[in-house]
N, C-alpha and C positions, 0 to 999 in steps of 0.2 A: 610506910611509904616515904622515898625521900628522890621531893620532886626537884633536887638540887643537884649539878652537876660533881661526880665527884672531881678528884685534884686531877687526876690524870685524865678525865672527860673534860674537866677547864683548860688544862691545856690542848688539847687535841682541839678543842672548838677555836683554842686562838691561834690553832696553826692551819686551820681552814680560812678561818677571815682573813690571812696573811696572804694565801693565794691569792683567794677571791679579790682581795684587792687588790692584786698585783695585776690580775686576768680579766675583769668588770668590770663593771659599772654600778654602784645601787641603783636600785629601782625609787623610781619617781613615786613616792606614797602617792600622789596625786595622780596616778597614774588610771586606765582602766581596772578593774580586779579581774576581770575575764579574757583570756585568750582565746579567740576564734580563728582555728585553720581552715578559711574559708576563701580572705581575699589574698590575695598574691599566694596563693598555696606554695606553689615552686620557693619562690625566696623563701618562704619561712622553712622552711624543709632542709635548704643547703645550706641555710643558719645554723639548724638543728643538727646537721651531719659535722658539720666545722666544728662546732662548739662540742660534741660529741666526741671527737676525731682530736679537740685539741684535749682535751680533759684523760683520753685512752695513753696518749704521750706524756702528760705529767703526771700517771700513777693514780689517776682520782676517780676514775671507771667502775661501775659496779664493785664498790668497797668489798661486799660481803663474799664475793666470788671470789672459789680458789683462784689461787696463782696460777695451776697451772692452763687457767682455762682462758686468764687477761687481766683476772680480779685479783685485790691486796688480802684476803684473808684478815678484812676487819671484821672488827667487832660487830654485831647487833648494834650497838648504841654511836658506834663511830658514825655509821650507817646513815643512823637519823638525825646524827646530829652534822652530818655534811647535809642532807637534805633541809634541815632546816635555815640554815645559811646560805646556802644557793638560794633559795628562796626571796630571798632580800634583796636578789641583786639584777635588774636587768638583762635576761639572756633571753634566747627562744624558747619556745614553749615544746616542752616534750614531748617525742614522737615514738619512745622506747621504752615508759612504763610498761606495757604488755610484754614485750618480748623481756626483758629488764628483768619485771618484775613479777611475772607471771610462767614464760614459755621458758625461758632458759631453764629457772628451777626445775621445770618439769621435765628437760631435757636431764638434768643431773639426776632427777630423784630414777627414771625409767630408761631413758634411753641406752645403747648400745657406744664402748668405747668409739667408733667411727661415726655414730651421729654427732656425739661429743667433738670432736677433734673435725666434723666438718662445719657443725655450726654456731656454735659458742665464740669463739676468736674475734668468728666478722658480725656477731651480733653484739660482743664488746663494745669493740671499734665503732660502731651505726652505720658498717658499708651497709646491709642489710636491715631492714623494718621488717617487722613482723605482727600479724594479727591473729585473732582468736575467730575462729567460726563453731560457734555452739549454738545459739538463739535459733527458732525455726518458726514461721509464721503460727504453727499447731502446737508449737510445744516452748515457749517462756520459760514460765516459770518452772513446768513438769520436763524440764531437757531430759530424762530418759526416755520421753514421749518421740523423739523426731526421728523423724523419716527419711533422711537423707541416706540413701545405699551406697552400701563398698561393693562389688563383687568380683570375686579372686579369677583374674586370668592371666595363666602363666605366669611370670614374674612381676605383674605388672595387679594393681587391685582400680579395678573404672568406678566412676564415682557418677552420680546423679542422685540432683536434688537443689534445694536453695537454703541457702543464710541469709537472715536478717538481723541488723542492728550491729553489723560489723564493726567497728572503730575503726579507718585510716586504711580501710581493705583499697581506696584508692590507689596509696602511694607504698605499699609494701609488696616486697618482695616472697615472701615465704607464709606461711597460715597454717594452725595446728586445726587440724577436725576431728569432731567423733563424725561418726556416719554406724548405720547398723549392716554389721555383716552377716546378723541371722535372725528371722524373723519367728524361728521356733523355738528361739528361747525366752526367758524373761525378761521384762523392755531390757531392765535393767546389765543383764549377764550377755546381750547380743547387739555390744557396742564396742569397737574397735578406734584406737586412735594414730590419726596417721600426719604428716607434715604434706603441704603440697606446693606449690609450684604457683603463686599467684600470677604469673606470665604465661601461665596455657594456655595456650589459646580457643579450650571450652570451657573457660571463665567469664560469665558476664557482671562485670560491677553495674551497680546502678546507685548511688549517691544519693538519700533520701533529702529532698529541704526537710528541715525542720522551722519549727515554726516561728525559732529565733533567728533566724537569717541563714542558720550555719548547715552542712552539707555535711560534717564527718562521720555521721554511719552510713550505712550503707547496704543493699539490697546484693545480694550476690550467687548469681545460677549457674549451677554444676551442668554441662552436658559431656557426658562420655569421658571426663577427665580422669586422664592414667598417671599414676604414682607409683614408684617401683613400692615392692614388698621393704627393701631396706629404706624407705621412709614410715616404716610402721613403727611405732613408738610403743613399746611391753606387745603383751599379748595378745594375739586375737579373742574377741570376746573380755578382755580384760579392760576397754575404754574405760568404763566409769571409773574405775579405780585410778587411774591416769588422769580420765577431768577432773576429782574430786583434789588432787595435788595444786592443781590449777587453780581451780575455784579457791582454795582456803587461802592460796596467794593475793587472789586478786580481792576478796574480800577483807586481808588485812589492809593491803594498802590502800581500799579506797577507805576503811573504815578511820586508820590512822589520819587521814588528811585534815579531819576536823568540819570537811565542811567545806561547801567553797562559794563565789560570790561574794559580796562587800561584807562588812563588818559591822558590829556596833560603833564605832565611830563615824562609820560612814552616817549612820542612822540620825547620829546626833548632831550631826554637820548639816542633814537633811532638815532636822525640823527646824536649827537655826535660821535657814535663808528660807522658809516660807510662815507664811501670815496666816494667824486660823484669828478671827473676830478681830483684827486691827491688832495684833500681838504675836510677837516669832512665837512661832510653834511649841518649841520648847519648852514654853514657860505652860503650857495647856496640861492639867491633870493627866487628863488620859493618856498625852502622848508619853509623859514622861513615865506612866505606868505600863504601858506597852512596852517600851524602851527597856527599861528595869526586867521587867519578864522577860527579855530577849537576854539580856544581859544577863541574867542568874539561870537560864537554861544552858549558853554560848558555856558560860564558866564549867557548869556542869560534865559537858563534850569534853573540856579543855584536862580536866582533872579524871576524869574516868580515864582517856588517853591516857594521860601519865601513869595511871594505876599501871597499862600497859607495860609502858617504856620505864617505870622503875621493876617492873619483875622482871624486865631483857636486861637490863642493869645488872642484877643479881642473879641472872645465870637460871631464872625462871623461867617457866610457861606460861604466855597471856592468860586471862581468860576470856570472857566473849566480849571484850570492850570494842574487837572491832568489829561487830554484829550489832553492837547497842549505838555506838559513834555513828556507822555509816546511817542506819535508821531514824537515828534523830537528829542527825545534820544535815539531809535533804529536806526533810521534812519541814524544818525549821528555815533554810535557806527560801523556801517556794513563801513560806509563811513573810519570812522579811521581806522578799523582795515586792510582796504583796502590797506590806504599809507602806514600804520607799513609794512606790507608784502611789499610793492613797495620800500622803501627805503635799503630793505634788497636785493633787483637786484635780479639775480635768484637763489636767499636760499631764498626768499621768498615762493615757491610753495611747500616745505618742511615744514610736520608737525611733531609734537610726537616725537619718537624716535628720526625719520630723520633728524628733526631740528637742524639746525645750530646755530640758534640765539635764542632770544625769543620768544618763543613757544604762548603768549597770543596774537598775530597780528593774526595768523590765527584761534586761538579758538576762538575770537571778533568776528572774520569776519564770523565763519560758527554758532557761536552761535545767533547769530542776526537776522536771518530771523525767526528763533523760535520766537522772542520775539517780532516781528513787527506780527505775528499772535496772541500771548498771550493776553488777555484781549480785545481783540475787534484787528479788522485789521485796517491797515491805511485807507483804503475806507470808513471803519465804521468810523474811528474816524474824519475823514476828513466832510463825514454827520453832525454828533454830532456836527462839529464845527460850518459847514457852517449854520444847517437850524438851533439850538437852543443858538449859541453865536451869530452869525451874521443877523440873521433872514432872511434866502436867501429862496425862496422856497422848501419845499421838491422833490424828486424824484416822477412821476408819480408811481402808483401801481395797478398791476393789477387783483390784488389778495383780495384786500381789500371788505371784509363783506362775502366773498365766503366761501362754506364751504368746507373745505379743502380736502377732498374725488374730489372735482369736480376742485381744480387748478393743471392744466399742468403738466406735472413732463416728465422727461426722462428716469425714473425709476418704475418698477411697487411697488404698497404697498400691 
């Protein structure tokens, strides 16, 4: 492994900084570490489209994306290595990872040359947001489980049912769904996936609070909503094989993130400015052994990662590092942002306004079980690891080859 830039990735990384500082601002270290699109939504959005819109005009737009779809036909590694430098720098917080970095692919890998040419261009650009509707109140973790119905009339396929746990189903425009179009086949083999029209108007969003202030998923009911057939993405009955393109997208890029929420230096800035027995924190055994164990796990993510990104380097296949990152960096973040609040004694149960201290210990701590459900749950991803890294056996199933009208449910359909 060579977690070193090569000659030609050192340059390319110092002709992104060249932009960036032509075009930015860095980012205030001192800054919050979390982005919540909750107040001023509007402005953060027309931030996010400008800044999108100015990046699509200087050529810096979805790197990996053909040419001829808006993208430069970079590299893998150009890739992340513009995203890790954007990062540094003061801009809006992204509103086009899913469509980005999830939908579009799945438009190249399945769709049809005129899905291509009618939607890819303006989901470059960001005239167009775009969401994911999979999650189902019945079916999480088991999404072959859901219930939401296609059913084919005339040219047109009606849709009823609901989604939950949308991301940004608020403020987009367009949304990829499975739905089932046959109930007599196996869950699995009688799911269809289709594009729809987040502006019909038998769409009801409903914006869940959660319990960190913030509003970005979202509750969202199908009544009687019509999709032409030419928004059908592959085959009828062929859904899963289309979400599954989806899913291994969106599990790399949350896996590659590392993690999100403050840092170990956050931590150690924390134990500094508080007093444990008439003494900064810092200097207390335990905390600095808590700290250290965060720190040799943090490093851990940091280098498994890279195992990643030096096999895209060399023209590799990852292997499951973004199934083991994303699993152990939520996990981990809920865990930190735990002590942040414990070091702060009781201003630690104080948020928002009320906050005494720093406010990003308990937005860590209440944003993280969102993101330990985001892209697969730990259960799932703990599967993933055991039967297809480790090769342990799978779970018994009892559902398997039945046709889905005829497995159990606690629910009627």
């Amino acid at each position: 492994m060579d977690f070193n830039d090569s000659p030609e990735e050192a340059t390319y990384r110092a002709k992104v900084r060249t932009w960036l500082d032509a075009n930015a601002t860095l980012r205030d270290p001192d800054a919050s570490k979390i982005n919540m699109l909750d107040e001023a939504e509007g402005d953060l959005i027309a931030k996010a489209k400008a800044w999108q819109a100015h990046k699509t005009k200087e050529g810096w737009a979805c790197l990996r994306w053909p040419k001829e779809f808006g993208g430069q036909d970079a590299t893998t590694m150009e890739s992340v290595i513009f995203g890790q430098e954007e990062g540094r720098y003061d801009i809006p917080p992204s509103i086009y990872g899913i469509g980005h970095g999830m939908l579009g692919p799945t438009i190249m890998a399945h769709g049809t040359d005129e899905q291509k040419e009618r939607f890819l261009p303006s989901m470059v650009k960001g005239d167009e947001v775009w969401c994911q509707l999979f999650s189902e109140p019945d079916a999480g973790s088991d999404l072959a489980g859901l219930k939401t119905s296609a059913v084919k009339e005339g040219d047109d396929w009606v849709i009823n049912g609901q989604k939950i746990w949308t991301t940004g189903a608020q403020f987009c425009k367009w949304g990829m769904l499975v739905a089932r179009t046959d109930t007599n086949a196996a869950k699995h083999a009688g799911l269809t996936y289709f594009i729809v029209d987040m502006e019909d108007p038998g769409i009801d969003i409903r914006p869940i609070k959660q319990m960190n202030g913030a509003s970005g998923f979202n509750e969202v009911f199908f009544t009687d909503v019509r999709t032409p057939d030419t928004n059908r993405l592959g085959a009828v009955g062929d859904g899963w094989r289309v979400a599954i393109t989806t899913l291994m997208n969106e599990r790399s890029s949350i896996g590659s993130g590392g993690g999100g929420g403050a840092g170990i230096k956050d931590l150690i800035k924390q134990a500094q400015d508080v007093e444990i027995n008439g003494r900064p924190g810092i200097e207390d055994g335990g905390v600095r052994r808590k700290i250290a164990d965060f720190a040799v796990r943090r490093s851990g993510l940091k280098y498994t990662g890279q195992r990643g990104l030096s096999a895209l380097s060399q023209g590799q296949t990852p292997g499951p590092e973004a199934s083991i990152g994303k699993l152990v960096a939520a996990i981990m973040g809920l865990e930190m942002g735990a002590f942040g609040m414990e070091l702060q004694g009781a201003a630690g149960v104080l948020s928002g306004d009320d906050s005494l201290g720093d406010p990003t210990w308990q937005q860590t701590y209440m944003a993280m079980p969102g993101l330990r459900l985001a892209g697969g749950t730990d259960e799932i991803l703990r599967n993933i690891i055991s039967e297809r890294v480790l090769g342990m056996p799978g779970e018994p199933r009892i559902d398997k080859g039945k046709p889905f009208k005829d497995i159990p449910s606690g629910t009627a359909r």
